[in-house]
N, C-alpha and C positions, 0 to 999 in steps of 0.2 A: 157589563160593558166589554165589548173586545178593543184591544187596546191596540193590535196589528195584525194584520194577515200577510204570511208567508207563502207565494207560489208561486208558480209558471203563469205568468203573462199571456192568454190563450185567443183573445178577441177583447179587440177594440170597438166602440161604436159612437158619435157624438158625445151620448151624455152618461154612458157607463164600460165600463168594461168588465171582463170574468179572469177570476185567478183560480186556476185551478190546483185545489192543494187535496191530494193524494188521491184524485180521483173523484173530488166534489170541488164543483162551479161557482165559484162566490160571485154572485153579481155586487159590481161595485159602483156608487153615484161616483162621479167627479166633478170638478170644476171645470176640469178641460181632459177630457182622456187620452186625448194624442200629448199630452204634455209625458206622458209613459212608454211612447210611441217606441225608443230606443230600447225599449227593456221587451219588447214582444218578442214572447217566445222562449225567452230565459226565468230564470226566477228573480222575483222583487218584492221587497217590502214596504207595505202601505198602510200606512196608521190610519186608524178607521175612527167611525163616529156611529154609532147605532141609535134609528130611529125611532121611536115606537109609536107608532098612533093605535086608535082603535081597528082600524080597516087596514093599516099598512106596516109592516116591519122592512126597513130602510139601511142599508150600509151603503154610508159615505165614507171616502177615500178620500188621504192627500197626502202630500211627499213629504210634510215633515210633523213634530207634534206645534209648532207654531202654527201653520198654516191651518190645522187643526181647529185650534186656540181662538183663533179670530174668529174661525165658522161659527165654534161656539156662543162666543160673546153677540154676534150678528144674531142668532136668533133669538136673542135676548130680548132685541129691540122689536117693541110693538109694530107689526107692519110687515117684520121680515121671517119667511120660514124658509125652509131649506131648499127652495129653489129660487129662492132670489138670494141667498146668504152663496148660493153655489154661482151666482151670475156674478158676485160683485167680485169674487175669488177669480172667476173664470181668466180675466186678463193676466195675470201669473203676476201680480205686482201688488204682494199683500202689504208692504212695505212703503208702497205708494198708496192706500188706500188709509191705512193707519197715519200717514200723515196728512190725508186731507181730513181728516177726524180731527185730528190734535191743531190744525189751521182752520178749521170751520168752511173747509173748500167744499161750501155746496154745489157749486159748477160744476166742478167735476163728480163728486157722489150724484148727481141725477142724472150721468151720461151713461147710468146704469140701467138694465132693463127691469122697468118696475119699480124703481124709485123717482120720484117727483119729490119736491119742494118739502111739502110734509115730511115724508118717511127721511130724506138727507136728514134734516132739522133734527128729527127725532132720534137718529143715529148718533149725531154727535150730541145730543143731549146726554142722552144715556151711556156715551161711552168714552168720551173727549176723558182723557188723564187717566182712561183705566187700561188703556193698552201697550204702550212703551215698552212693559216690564215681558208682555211675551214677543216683542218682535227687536232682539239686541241690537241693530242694525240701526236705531232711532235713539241710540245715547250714546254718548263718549264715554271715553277710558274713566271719567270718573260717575259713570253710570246719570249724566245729567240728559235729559231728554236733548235732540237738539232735531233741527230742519233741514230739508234734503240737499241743502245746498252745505252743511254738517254747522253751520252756528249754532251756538247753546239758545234754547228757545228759553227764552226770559216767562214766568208764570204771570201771563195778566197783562204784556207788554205787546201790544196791538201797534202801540207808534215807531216803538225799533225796528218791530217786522216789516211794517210798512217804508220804512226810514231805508232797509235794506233792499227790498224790493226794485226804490228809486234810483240807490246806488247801483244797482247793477243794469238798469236800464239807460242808466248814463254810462254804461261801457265800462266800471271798476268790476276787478273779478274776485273772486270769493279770496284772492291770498290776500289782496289788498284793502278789502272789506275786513278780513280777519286779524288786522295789523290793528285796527281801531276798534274790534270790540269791546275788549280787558276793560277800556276806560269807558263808553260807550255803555256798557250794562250795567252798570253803577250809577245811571245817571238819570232823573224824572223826568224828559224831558217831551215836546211835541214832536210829532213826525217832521217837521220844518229845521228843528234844532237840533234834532240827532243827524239830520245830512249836514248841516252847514258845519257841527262839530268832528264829523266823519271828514270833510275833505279839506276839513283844518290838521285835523292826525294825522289823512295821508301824505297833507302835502309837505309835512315837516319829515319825512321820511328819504 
């Protein structure tokens, strides 16, 4: 396994680019290769991912060992190999794809090239609660997973999320939704009774 490659940024192209280190051309996959665009010409470090099939030897690139992480884990899932695992990275919002996984946002995973219905499904089958821990961005200070809007995502709690959802479509914004959590999380309740209880909090406030 190469773990990074060190060198002069030499050419760019769509779907690869070449580092040249000491006078040898490493062709590199990426997700997006102008996302390197800044570094052409100087030296840069790209942690790598090494392919191997029987007919192809592959180095994939990407700016950090998280972004990496995720590639990983994506070819994991039945359906996806390394250029669809590089299409769903391609958008530079691995952050935003690990939480439509951990929210079961199939709508958004099929606006990916080559994922339909099945393969989203199969995605967050296979990987819904195993990602968090490489993307730090998706838990709080006390390492508790939470949602992009930063509330602690409750394990199992489908009607909170939804409850939250409607608050903020009714115009409440996330400090005001977070004034009501504490008690809110604590609580079993329907998607109907966590609003009505939510702007019972706020409006004692």
């Amino acid at each position: 396994m190469i773990e990074f490659v060190t060198g002069r940024l030499s050419y760019i192209d769509t779907e690869y680019m070449v580092l040249d280190v000491n006078g040898i051309g490493y062709l590199v996959y990426c997700p997006n290769p102008f996302s390197f665009q800044k570094h052409e010409g100087s030296t840069v470090t790209v942690y790598t991912y090494q392919h191997v099939r029987e007919d192809a030897l592959k180095l994939f690139g990407f700016h950090n060992r998280e972004e990496r992480r995720l590639f990983e884990k994506l070819l994991q899932v039945s359906g996806i190999g390394p250029k669809g695992a590089l299409a769903i990275l391609a958008a530079g919002a691995p952050e935003r794809v690990v939480s439509a996984i951990e929210e079961e946002d199939e709508k958004f995973l099929v606006k990916f090239p080559g994922v339909g219905k099945k393969t989203a499904r199969q995605i967050i089958l296979d990987l819904k609660g195993k990602l968090p821990e490489w993307m730090p961005s998706l838990l709080d200070h006390d390492g508790h997973p939470v949602n992009e809007a930063g509330h602690k995502r409750i394990a199992g709690n489908k009607e909170l999320d939804e409850a939250v959802e409607a608050l903020k479509a009714l115009g409440y914004v996330d400090k005001e939704i977070n004034r009501a959590m504490p008690v809110l999380k604590d609580k079993d309740l329907t998607t109907d009774a966590y609003i009505k209880e939510a702007l019972k909090l706020m409006l004692k406030v």
